[in-house]
C-alpha positions as CSV (number, residue, x, y, z in Angstrom):
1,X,-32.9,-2.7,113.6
2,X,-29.8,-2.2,111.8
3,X,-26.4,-2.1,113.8
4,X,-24.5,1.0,113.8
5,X,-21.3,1.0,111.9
6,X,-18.0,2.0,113.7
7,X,-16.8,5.5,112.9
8,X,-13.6,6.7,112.7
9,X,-14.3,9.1,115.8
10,X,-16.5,10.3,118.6
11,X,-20.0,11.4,118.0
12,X,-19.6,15.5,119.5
13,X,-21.0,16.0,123.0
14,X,-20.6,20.4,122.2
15,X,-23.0,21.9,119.9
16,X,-23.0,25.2,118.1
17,X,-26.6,27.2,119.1
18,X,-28.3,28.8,116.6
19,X,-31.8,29.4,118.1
20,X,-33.2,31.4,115.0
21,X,-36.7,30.5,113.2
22,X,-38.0,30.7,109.8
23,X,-41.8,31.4,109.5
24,X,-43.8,30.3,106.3
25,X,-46.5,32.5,107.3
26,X,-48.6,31.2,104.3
27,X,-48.6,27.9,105.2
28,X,-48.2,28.8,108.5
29,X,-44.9,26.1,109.1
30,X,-42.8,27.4,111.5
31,X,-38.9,26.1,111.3
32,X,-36.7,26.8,114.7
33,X,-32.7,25.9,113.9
34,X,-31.6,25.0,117.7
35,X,-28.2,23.6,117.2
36,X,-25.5,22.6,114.8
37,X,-22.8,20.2,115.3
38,X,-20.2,20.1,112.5
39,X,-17.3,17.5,111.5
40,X,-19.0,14.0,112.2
41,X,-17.2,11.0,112.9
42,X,-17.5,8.8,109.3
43,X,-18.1,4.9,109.3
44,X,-15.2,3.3,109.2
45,X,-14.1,3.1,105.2
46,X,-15.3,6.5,104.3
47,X,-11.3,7.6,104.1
48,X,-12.0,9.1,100.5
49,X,-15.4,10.5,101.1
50,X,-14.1,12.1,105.0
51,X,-11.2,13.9,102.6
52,X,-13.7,15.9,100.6
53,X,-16.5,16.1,102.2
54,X,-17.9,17.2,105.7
55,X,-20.7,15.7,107.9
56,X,-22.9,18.1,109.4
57,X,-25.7,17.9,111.7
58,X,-28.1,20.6,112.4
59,X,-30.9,20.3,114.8
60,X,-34.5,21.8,114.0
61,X,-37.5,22.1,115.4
62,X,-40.9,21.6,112.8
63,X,-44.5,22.6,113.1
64,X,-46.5,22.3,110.4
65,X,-49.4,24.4,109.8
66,X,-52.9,23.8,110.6
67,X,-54.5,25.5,108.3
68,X,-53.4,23.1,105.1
69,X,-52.2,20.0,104.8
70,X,-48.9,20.6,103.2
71,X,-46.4,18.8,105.1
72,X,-42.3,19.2,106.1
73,X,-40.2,17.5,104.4
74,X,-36.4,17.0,105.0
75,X,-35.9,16.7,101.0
76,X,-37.1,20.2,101.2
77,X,-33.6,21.3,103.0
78,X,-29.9,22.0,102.4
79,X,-27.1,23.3,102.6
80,X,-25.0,26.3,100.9
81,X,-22.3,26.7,101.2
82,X,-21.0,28.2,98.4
83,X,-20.2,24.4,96.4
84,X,-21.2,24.1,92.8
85,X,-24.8,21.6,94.0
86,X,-26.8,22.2,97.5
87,X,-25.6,19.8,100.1
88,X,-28.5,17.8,101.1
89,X,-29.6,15.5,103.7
90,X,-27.8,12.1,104.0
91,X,-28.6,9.2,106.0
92,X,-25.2,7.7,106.2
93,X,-25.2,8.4,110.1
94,X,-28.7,7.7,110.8
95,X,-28.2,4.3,112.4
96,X,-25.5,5.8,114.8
97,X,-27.1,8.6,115.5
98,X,-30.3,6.8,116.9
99,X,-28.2,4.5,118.3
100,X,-26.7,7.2,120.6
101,X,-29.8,8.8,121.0
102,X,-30.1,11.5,119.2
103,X,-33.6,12.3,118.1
104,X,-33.3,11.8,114.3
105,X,-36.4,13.9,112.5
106,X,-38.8,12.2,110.6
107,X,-39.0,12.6,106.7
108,X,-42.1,14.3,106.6
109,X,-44.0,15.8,109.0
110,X,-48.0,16.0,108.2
111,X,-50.0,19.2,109.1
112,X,-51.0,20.1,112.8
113,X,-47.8,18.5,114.3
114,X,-44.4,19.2,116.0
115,X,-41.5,17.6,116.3
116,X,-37.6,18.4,117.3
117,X,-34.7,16.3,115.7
118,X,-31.7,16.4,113.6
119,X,-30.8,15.5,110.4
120,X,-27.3,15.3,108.9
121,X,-26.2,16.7,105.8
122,X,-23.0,16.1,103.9
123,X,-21.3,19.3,102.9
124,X,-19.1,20.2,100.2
125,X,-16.5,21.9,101.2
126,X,-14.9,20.6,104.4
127,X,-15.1,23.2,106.5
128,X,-17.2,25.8,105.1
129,X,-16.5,29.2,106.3
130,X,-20.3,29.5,105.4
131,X,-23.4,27.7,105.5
132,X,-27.0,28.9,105.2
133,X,-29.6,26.4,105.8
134,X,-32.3,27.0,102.2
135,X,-35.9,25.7,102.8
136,X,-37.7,25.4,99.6
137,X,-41.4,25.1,99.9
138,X,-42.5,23.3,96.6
139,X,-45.3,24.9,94.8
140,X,-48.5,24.0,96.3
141,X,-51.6,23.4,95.2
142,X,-54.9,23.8,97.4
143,X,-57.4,21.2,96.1
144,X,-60.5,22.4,95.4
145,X,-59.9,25.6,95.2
146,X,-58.1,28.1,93.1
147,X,-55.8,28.6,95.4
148,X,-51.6,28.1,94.6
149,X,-48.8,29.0,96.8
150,X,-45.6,29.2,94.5
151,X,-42.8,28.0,95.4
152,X,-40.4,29.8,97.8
153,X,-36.8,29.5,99.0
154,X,-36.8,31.2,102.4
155,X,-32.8,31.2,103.8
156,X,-31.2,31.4,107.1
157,X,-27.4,31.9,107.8
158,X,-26.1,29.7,110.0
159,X,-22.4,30.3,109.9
160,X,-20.4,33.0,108.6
């Protein structure tokens, strides 16, 4: 396994709760936003990145649908926050974060299954007075039948 950078600070122990859910009742996914932790330590020579940019973790629960077998993905989330581009997941704290134990989700999750974890994001700006989680279900495609779900950007607020 690979060994966990040092970061320039403590991993938080206090978490923000969010406990709100976002329902894709076509597919029938079901997205619950538990918790939020904001300003991550950064590895140790991140200095110009840390300036701009802040780590953000937010921790969700996913159940897929049982109905198709479109999956969750966690290049289907991000971030805005009001920045130019989305801020999307990054795994730059990954191997820290499983090294301290936190539950990191998967990157897709197939249909019929649940599963709690966090993924990290890095956001642009530092300190966003807001930040609303986007989940953009692709445009899917039931095979075999006529069938087409288009795609859908369904939002929750977060902060602010």
């Amino acid at each position: 396994t690979a060994t966990a950078p040092p970061l320039t600070g403590q991993l938080p122990t206090d978490f923000m709760q969010i406990s709100k859910l976002i329902k894709d009742d076509a597919l029938g996914h079901e997205i619950s936003v538990l918790r939020m932790a904001r300003a991550l330590p950064w590895p140790t020579g991140s200095a110009a990145q840390a300036a701009a940019f802040e780590l953000v973790a937010v921790e969700m629960a996913w159940k897929t649908g049982t109905k198709y077998t479109a999956p969750l993905r966690e290049i289907d989330f991000s971030l805005a926050t009001g920045s130019q581009y989305p801020n999307r997941p990054d795994p730059l704290l990954d191997a820290t974060l499983t090294a301290a134990g936190w539950a990191l989700l998967p990157s897709e999750v197939p249909q019929n299954q649940s599963v709690t974890g966090w993924v990290v994001f890095k956001v642009d700006p530092k300190g966003a007075a807001s930040i609303r989680l986007d989940y953009t279900r692709p445009e899917i495609v039931v095979t075999g039948t006529k069938t087409t779900f288009a795609k859908k950007v369904f939002s929750l607020q977060i902060v602010g």
